[in-house]
C-alpha positions as CSV (number, residue, x, y, z in Angstrom):
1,X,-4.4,15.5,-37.7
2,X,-7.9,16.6,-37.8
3,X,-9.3,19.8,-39.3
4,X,-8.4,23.0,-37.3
5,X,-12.5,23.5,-37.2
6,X,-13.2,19.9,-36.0
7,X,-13.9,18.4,-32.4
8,X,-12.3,15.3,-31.6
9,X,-14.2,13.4,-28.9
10,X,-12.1,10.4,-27.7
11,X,-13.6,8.1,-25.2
12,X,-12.1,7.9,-21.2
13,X,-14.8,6.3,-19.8
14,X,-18.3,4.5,-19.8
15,X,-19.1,3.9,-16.3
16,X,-22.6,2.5,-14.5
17,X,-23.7,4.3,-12.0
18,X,-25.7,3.1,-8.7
19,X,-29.7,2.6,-9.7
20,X,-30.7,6.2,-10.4
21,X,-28.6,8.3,-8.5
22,X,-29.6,11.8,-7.3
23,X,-26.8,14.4,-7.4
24,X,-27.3,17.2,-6.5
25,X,-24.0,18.7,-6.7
26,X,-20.7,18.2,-8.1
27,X,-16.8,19.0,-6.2
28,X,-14.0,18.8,-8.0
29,X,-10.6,18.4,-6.7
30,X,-6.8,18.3,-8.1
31,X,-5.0,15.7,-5.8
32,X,-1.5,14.9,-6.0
33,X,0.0,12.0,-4.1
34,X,3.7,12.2,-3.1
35,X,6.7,9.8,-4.3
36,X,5.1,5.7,-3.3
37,X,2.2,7.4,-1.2
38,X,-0.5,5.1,-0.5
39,X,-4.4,7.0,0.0
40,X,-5.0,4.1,2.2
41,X,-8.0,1.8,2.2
42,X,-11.3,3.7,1.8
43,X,-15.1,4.2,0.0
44,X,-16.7,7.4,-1.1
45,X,-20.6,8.4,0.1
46,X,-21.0,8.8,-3.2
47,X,-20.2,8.3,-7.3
48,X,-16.4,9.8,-7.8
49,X,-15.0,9.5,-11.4
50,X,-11.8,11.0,-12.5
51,X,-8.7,11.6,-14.8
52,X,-5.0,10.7,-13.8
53,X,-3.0,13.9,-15.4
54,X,0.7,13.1,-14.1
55,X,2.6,10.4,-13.0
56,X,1.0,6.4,-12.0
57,X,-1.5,5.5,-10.1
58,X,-2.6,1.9,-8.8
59,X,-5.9,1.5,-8.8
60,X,-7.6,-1.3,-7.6
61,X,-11.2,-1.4,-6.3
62,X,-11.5,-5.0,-3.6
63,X,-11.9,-8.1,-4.9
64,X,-10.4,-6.4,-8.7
65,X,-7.5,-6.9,-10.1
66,X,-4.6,-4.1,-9.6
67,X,-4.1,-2.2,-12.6
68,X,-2.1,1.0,-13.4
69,X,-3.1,4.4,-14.5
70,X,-1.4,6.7,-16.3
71,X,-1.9,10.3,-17.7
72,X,-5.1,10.5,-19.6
73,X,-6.7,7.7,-18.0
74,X,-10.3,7.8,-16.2
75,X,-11.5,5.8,-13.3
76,X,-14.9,5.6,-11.8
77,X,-14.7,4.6,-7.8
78,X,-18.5,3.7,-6.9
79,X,-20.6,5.0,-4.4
80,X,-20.1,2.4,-1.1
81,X,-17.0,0.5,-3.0
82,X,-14.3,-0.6,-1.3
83,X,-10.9,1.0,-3.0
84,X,-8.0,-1.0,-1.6
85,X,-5.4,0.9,-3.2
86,X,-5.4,4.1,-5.3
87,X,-1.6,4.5,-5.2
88,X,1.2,6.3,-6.3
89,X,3.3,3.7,-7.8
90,X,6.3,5.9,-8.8
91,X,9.0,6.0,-6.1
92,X,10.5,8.9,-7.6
93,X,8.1,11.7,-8.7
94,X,4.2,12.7,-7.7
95,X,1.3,11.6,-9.4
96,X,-2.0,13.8,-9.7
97,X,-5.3,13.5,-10.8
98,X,-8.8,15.1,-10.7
99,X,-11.7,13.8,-9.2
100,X,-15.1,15.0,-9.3
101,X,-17.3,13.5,-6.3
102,X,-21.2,13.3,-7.3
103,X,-22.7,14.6,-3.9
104,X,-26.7,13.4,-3.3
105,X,-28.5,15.9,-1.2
106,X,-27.4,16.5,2.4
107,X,-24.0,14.7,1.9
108,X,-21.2,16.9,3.1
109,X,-18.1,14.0,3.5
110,X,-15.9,13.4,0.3
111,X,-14.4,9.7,1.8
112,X,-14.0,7.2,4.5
113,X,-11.1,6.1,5.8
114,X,-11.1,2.3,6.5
């Protein structure tokens, strides 16, 4: 256990973002997906990168493998990507996580339905 006067810093995430992007504002947003509900096939306008706090998710960005996230786990969707599934894969309880969506100038929509 580390010294009450220390800061742990543990690593989530290193993620690359698109060449140089310009943000120009952050939103943040606490979603929780029901029991085995799907977000459906979509892409963001822009960078979103996150943390799963409760439950499962299945995460899987096109042409990636499926993998699963739990609590404490970051993702990074990227700008244009296509996210095939970002899941709850828990038939019995919610899952929720936070995302924070890197708006450029002028954008305004948070995702794309595909």
């Amino acid at each position: 256990m580390p010294a009450r006067d220390s800061i742990v810093r543990e690593p989530l995430l290193a993620a690359a973002l698109a060449a140089a992007p310009t943000v120009e504002r952050v939103r943040a947003a606490r979603i929780e997906l029901g029991p085995l509900q799907e977000s459906g096939t979509h892409r963001h306008p822009c960078d979103v990168v996150g943390l799963v706090t409760s439950g499962s998710i299945r995460f899987q960005p096109e042409g990636e493998p499926a993998r699963l996230l739990g609590p404490g786990d970051a993702f990074h969707e990227p700008a244009g990507a296509t996210i095939a599934h970002f899941d709850n894969a828990l038939d019995e309880e919610p899952a929720t996580f936070v995302a924070f969506y890197l708006l450029p100038p002028g954008e305004t929509e948070l995702i794309e339905m595909l």
